[in-house]
TORDO-202019 format. One record per residue: x, y, z of N, C-alpha, C, O, CB in turn. Coordinates in steps of 0.1 Angstrom, whole numbers, plus 5000, padded with zeros to 4 digits. Glycine has a CB too. Layout:
% TORDO-202019
XYZXYZXYZXYZXYZ ...
END
This chain:
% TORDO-202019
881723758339882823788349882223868360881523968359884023858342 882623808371881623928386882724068384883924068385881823828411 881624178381881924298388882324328402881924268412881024348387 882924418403883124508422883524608424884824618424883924448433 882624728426882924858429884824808436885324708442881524928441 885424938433886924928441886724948452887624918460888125008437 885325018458885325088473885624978478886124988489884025158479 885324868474885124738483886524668483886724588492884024638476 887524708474888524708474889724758486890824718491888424748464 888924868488889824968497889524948511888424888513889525138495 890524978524890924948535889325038541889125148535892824998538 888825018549887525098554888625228563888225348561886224968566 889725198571890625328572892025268569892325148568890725408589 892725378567893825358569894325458575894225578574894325328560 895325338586896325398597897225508594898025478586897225298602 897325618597898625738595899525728605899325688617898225888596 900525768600901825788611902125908607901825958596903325688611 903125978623903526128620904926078625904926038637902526278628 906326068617907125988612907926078621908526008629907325958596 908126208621908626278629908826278649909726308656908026368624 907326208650907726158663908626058661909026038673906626108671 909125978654910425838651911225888644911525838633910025698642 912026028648913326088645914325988640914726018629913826158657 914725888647915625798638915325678635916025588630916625788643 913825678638913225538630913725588610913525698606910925518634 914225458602914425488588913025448586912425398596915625408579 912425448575911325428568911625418556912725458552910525518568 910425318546910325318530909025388530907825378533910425158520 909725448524908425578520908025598505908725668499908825738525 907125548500906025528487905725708485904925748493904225408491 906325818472906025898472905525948455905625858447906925948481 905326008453905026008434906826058428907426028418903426208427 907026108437908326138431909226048430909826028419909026218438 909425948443909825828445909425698429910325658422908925788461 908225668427907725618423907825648405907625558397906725618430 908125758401909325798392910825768385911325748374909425878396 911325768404912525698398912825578401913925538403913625758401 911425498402911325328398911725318414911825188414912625248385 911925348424911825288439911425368452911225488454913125248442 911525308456910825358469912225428483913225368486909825198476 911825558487912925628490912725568507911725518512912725808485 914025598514914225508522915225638532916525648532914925358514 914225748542914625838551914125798565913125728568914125968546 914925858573914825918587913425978587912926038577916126028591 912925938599911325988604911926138603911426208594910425928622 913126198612912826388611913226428597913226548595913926498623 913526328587913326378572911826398564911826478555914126278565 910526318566909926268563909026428566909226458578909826128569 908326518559907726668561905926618573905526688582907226768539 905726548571904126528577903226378577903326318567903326618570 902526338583901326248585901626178571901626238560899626328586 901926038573901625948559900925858563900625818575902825888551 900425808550900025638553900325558555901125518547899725568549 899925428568900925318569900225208555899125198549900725228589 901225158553901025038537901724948545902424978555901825058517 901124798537901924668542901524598523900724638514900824548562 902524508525902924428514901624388506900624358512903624308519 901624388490900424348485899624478488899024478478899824208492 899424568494898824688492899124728477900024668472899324798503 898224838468898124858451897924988456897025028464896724788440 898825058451898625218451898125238437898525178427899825308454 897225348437897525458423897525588427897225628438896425458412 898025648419897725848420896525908414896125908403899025948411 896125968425895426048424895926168419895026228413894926058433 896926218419897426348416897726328399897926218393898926388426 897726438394898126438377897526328371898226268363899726438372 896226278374896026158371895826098358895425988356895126138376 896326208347896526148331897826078330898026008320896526278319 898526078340899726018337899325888345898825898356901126108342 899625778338899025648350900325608359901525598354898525478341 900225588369900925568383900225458393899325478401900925718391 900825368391900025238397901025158403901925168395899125138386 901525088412902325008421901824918433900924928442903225098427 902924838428902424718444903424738458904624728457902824508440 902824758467903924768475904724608477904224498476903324838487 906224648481907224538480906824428493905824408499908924618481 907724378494907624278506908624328514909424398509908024118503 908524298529908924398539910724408537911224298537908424348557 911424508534912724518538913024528555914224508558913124638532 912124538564912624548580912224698582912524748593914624518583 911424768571911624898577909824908578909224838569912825028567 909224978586908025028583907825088571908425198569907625098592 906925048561906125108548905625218549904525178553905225058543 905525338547904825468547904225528530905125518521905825568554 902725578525902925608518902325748514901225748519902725528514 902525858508902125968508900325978510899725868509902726028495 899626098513898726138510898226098495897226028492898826258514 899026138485898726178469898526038462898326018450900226268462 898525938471897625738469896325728473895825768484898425608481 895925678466894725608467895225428471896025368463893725648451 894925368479895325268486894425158487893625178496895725308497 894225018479893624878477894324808486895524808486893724818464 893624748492893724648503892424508506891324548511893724758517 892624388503891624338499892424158496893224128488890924438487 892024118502892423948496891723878486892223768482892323828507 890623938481890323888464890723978453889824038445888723858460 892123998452892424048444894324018445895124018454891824158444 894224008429895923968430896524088422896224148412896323808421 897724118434897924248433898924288417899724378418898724288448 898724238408899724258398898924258384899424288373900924148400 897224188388896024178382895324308381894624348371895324078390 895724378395894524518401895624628395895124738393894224538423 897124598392897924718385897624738371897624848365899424698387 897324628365897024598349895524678347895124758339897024398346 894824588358893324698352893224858358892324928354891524618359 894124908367894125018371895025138360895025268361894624998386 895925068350896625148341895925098330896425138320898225148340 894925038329894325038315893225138310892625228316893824918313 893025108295892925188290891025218295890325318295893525168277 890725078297889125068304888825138314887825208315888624938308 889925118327889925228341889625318335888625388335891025268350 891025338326891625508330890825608326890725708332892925548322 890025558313888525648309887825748321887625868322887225528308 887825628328886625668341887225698353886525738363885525548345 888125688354889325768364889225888361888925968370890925718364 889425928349889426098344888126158349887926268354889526138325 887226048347885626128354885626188365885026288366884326038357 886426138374886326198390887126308390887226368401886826108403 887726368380888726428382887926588390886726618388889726438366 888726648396888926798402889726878404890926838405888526818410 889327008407890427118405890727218393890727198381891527058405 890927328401891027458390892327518392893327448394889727578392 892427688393893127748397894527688392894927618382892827778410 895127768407896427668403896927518411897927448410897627768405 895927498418896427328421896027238411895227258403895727248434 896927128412896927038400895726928399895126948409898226978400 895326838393894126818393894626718397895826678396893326838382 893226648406892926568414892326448415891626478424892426608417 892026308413890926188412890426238428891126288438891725998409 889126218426888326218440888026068443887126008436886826318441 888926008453888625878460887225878462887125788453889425858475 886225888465884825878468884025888454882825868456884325988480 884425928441884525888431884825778424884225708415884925938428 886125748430886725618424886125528429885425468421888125598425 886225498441885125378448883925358441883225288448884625408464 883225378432882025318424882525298408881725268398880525418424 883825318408883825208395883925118398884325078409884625198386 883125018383883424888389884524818381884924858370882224798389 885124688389886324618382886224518379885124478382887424608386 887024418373886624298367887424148374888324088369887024318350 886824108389887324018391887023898394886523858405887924048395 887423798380887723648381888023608395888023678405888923598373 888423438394888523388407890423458405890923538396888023178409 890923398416892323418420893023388405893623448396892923298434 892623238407893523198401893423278383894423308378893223028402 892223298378892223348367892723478368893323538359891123328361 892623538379893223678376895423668374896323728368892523808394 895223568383897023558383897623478367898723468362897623438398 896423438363896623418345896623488341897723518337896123368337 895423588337895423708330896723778333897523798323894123808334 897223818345898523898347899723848345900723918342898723948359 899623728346901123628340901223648323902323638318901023418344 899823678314900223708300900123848298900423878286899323638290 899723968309900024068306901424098308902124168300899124148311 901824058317903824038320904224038311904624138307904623908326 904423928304904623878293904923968280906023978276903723808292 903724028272903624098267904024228273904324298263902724068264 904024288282904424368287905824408285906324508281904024358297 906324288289908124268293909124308274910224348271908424028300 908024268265908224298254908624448248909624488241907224248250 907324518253907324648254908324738258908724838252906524658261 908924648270909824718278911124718271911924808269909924668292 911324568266912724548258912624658246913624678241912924388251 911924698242911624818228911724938237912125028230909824808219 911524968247911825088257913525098254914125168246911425048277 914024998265915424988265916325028253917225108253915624868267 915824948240916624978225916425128222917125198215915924868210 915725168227915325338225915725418233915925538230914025368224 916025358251916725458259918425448252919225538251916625418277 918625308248920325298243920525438233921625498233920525108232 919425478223919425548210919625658217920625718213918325538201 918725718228918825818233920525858242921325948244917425808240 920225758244922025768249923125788240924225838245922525628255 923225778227923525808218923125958212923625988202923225718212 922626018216921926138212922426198223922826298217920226138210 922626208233923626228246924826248242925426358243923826118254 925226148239927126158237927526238228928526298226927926018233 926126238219927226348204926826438209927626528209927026348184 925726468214925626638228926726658231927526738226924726638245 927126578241928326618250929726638241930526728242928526508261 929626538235931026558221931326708217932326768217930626488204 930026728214930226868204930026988209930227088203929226878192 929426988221929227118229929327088245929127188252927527178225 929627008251930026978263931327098270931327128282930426818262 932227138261933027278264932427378261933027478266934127288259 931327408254930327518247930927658261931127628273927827448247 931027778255931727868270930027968263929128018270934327988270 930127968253928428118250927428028253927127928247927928198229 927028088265925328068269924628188270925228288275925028008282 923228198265922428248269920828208274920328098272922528318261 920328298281918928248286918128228281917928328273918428288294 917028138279915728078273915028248267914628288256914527988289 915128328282914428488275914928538262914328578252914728628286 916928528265917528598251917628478237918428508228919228658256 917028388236916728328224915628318218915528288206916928238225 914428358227913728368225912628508209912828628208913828358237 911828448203911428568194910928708200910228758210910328528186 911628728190911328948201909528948197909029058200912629188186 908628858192907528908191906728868203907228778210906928878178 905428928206905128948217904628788223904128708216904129078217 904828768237904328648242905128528237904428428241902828628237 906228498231907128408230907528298238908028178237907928458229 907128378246907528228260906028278270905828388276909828258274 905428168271904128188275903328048282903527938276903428228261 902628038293902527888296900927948292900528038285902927798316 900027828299898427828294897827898305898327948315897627658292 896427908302895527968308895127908323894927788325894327968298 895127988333894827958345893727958354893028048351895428008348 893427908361892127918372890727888361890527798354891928108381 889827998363888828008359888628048341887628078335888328078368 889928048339890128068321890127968314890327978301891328118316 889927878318889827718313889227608325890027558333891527658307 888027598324887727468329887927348326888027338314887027448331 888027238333887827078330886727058325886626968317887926978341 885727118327884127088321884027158309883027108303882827138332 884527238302884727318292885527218281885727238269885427448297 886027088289886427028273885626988264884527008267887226928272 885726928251884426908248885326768237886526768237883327068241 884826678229885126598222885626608207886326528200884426538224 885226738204885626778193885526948193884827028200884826698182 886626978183886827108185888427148183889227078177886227148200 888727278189890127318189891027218198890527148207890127478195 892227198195892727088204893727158218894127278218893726978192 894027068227894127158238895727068241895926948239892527158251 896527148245898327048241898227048257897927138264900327148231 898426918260899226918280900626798275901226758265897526788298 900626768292901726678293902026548284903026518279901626628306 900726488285901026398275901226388257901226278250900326338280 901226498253901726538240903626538244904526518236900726718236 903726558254905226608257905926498262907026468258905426728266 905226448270906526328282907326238276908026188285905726208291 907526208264908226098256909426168248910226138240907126018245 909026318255910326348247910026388233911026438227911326218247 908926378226908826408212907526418214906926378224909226298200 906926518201905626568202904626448198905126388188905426708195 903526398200903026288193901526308207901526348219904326098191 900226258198898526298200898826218208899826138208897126278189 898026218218897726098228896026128230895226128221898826118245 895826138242894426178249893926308243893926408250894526188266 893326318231892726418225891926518237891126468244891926348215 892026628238891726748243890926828232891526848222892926808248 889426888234889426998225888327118228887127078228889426938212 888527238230887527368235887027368218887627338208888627548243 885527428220885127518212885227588204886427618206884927548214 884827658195886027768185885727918193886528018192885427788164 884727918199884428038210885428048216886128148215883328028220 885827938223886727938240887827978227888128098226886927748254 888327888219889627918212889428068210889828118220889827828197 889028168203888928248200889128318215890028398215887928238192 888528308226888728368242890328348246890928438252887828268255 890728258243891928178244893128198233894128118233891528048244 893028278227894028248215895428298218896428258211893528328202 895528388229896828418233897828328236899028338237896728488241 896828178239897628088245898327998228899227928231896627968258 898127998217898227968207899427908205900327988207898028058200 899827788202900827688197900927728186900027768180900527558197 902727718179903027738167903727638166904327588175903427858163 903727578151904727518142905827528150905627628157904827588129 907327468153908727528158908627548167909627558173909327628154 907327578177907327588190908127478199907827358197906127598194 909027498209909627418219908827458232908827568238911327438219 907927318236907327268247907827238255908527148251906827198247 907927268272908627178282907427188293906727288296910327248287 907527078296906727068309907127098322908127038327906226968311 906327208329906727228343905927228353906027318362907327328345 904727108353903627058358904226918363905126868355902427058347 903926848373903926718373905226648369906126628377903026678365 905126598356906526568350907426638348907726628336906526518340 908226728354909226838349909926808337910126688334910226858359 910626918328911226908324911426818310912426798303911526908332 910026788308909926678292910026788282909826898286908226588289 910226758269910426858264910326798248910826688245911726928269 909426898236909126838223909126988218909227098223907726728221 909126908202909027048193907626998183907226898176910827088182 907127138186905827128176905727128161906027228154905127228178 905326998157905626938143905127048132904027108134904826768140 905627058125904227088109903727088110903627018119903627058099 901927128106900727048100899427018113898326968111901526878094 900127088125899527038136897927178135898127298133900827028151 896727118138896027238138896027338146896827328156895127208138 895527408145895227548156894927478170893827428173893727658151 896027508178895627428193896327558201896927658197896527228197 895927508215896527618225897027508236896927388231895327748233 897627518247898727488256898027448274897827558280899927638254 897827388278897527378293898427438298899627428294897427258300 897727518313898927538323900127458326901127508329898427548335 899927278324901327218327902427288318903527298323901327048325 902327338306903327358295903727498295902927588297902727318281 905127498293905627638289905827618274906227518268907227688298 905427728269905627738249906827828251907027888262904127828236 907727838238909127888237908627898221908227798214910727778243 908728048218908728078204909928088198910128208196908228188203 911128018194912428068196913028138184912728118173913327968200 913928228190914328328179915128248166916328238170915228458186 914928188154915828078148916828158143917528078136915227968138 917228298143918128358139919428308150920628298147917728508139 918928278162920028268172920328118175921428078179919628348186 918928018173918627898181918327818170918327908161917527918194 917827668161917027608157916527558176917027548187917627518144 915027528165914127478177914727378180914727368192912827448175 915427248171915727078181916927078184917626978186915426918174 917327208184918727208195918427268205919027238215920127278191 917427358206917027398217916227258229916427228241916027508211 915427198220915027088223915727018232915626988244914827028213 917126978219918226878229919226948240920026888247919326788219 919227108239919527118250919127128262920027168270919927158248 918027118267916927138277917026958285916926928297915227198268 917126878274917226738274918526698279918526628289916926668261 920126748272921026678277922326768282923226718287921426588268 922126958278923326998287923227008300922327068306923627118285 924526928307924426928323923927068329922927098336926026888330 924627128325924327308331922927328327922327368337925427468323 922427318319920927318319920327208324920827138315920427338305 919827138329919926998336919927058350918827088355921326908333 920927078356921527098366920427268372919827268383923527108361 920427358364919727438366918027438370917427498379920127478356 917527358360916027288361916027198375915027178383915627178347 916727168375916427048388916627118400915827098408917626898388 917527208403917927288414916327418415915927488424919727378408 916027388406914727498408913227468405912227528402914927608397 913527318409912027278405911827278417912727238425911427138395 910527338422910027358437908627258437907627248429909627558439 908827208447907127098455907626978460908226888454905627028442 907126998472907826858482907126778473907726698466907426818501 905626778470904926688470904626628454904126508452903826738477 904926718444905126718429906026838427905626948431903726728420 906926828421907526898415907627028408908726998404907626848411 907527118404906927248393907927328389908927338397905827348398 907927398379908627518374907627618372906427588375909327498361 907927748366906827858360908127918357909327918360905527948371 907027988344907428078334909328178334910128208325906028178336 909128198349910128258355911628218353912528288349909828258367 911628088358912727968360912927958344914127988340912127798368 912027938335912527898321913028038315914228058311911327818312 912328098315912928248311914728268315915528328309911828378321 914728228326916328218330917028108327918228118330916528228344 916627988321917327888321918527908310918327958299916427778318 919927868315921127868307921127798297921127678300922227848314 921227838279921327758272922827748261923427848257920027778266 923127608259924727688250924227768236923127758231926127528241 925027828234924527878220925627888211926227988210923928018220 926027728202927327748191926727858183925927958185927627608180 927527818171926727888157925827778151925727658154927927948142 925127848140923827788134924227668129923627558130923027868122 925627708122926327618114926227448121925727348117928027698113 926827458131927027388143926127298148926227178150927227448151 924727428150923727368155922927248146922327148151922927478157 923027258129922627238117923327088118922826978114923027368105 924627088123925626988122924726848124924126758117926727008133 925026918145924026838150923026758146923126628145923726888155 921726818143920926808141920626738128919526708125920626888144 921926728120922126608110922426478114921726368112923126628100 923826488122924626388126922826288130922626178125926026448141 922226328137921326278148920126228143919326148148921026388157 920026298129918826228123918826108118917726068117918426288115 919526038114919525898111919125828129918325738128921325848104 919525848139919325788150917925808153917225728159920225818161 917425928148915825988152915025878143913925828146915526188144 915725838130914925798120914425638130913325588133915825778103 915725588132915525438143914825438149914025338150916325388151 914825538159913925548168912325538165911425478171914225668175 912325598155911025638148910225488143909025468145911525738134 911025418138911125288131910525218148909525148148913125248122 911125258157911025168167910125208177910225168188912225148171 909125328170908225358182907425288185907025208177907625448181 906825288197906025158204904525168202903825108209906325138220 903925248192902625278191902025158184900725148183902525408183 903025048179902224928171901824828186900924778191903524828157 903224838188903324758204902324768214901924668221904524798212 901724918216901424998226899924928222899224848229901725188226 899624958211897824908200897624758207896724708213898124868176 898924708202898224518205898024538221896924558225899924338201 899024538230898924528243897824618249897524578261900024558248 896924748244896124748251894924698245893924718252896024848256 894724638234893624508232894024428234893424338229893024468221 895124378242895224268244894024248264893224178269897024248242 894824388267894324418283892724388280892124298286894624628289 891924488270890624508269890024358268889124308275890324618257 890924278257890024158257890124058270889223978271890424068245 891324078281891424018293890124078304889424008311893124048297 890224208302889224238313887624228306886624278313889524418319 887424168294885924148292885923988291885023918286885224248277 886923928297886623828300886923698287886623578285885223858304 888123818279887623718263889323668260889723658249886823858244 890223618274891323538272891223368277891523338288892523608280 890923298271890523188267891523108272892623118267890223188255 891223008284892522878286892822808272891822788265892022748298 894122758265893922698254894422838246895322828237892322628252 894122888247894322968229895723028229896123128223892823128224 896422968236898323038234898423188241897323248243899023068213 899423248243899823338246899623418239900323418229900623338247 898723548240898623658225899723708228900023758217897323788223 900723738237901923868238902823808226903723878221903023878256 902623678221903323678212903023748198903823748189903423558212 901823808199901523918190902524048190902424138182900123948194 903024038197904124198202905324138197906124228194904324248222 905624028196907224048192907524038180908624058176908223968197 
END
């Protein structure tokens, strides 16, 4: 299969607009935040804060920003309005490539490896893909026509995936309503600080700047908790992280416990899990706030679900997540966040009623699904999906 660096992929410039000189020109504007809530936001140029990118149709974005989280999109076909897309894109432009071919190998699991390689950034900005990095990987592209095959059976299989998404947002919607049933009048709140354990460091995010490098991970070792331990809403391994027993030992203040409630206030705001049993001695990235909670006052997976579905807590997080450009919280904001607080009794209720729906869910997690479909990707991009041999997505249902 012919190789090709992506540089070769990418537009040699791309055009900027400063959207503000077109006060009442509207725009679709491509932003990470946008691209979150599944569309593309659609403002007045004197809404628009600075310099974006012009995009035209068939353009492939990905993010550079938080780049463990994959963020990949085609831009649409023209609505009438000029396309604009943030700084925080990396932008493909190129007629041997089919744009729905270049999203499949840009969120897989073969990129994404080596996407993490370019990564940069310390302190407190969030980490980075360096475009002049990315331009020498190479990608895997067939003629046209085979690449619009390969993506017509990753669809496919894909679309499968998604229907197992859906049956599990329905569950979660269910997990919602008996929230709101049973505590939606709740009048006792208190803040994240007053539930918290009176012992020292209880609510604590991770180590910052020069207290943890990216080059300091290493492949085996102490394990290191970020966003993607959290984003699904439930705690579960993803992209293994792990420091040394030195650095752990440098680091131990940042220490994850058993019952700990995780919320992210990096990137993805507001995801939120509880730290299982059995999990080893790990510590916490700056994206994550840890919550030791006091269980005299709180159990942890009501704390959990309420961070997840009381409006007033909801309503509070969102009103205070600060960054035009990504989102964030710190330590501060959660320390104040309003939580209901029935009795235990209550809380105990809950957290029965709910476990049979947890168990479904569980039953219905997509990690079998998630396995086939990305060997399914890997055997497409080494070239090993065969005309003739049927549809593998039928392996997923």
């Amino acid at each position: 299969m012919k190789m090709m660096p992506l540089g070769d992929l990418m537009p040699t410039r791309t055009q900027t607009l400063n959207p503000a000189k077109h006060a009442d020109e509207e725009f679709e504007l491509h932003s990470i935040p946008a691209f979150d809530r599944g569309r593309p936001d659609v403002a007045l140029g004197c809404d628009i804060g600075s310099s974006k990118q012009v995009v035209q149709p068939g353009d492939v974005l990905i993010s550079k920003i938080v780049p463990h989280i994959r963020r990949s999109a085609v831009v649409p076909q023209h609505t009438g309005r000029r396309q604009l897309a943030s700084s925080e894109w990396i932008v493909f432009r190129n007629q041997s490539f089919d744009p729905k071919y270049l999203v499949h190998f840009l969120t897989s699991d073969i990129f994404h490896r080596q996407f993490l390689n370019t990564v940069a950034g310390v302190g407190g900005s969030l980490l980075r893909a360096r475009p002049q990095y990315v331009r020498s990987i190479m990608a895997p592209l067939p003629p046209l026509d085979e690449q619009r095959r390969i993506a017509a059976i990753l669809d496919k299989a894909d679309a499968i995936r998604q229907k197992r998404r859906q049956t599990i947002a329905h569950l979660d919607s269910l997990v919602q309503s008996t929230f709101h049933e049973m505590f939606g009048s709740t009048q006792a709140f208190c803040t994240v600080a007053g539930l918290a354990s009176p012992s020292p460091r209880s609510i604590r995010t991770g180590p910052f700047g020069s207290q943890l490098l990216h080059e300091e991970f290493i492949s085996e070792g102490r394990p290191v908790l970020g966003i993607d331990n959290v984003v699904d809403n439930r705690f579960k391994w993803k992209k293994r992280r792990y420091v040394s027993e030195a650095k752990f030992q440098q680091l131990e203040k940042y220490e994850v416990f058993t019952g700990d409630v995780l919320i992210t206030i990096m990137g993805t705001t507001g995801r939120c899990a509880v730290v299982p049993p059995g999990i080893p001695r790990s510590i916490n990235t700056k994206h994550l706030c840890a919550i030791t909670p006091n269980q005299d006052l709180v159990l942890p997976e009501f704390l959990q679900k309420a961070f997840l579905n009381h409006p007033r807590t909801q309503r509070f997080l969102k009103d205070n997540t600060r960054g035009a450009i990504m989102g964030g919280l710190n330590m501060g904001i959660i320390k104040e966040t309003p939580i209901p607080v029935p009795p235990l009794l209550q809380q105990e209720d809950f957290i029965n009623k709910i476990k049979n729906i947890e168990a479904i869910k569980k039953q219905l997690f997509l990690g079998h699904e998630t396995a086939l479909f990305t060997s399914l990707q890997s055997r497409a991009f080494r070239g090993e999906l065969r005309h003739g041999s049927g549809c593998p997505s039928r392996a997923l249902a």
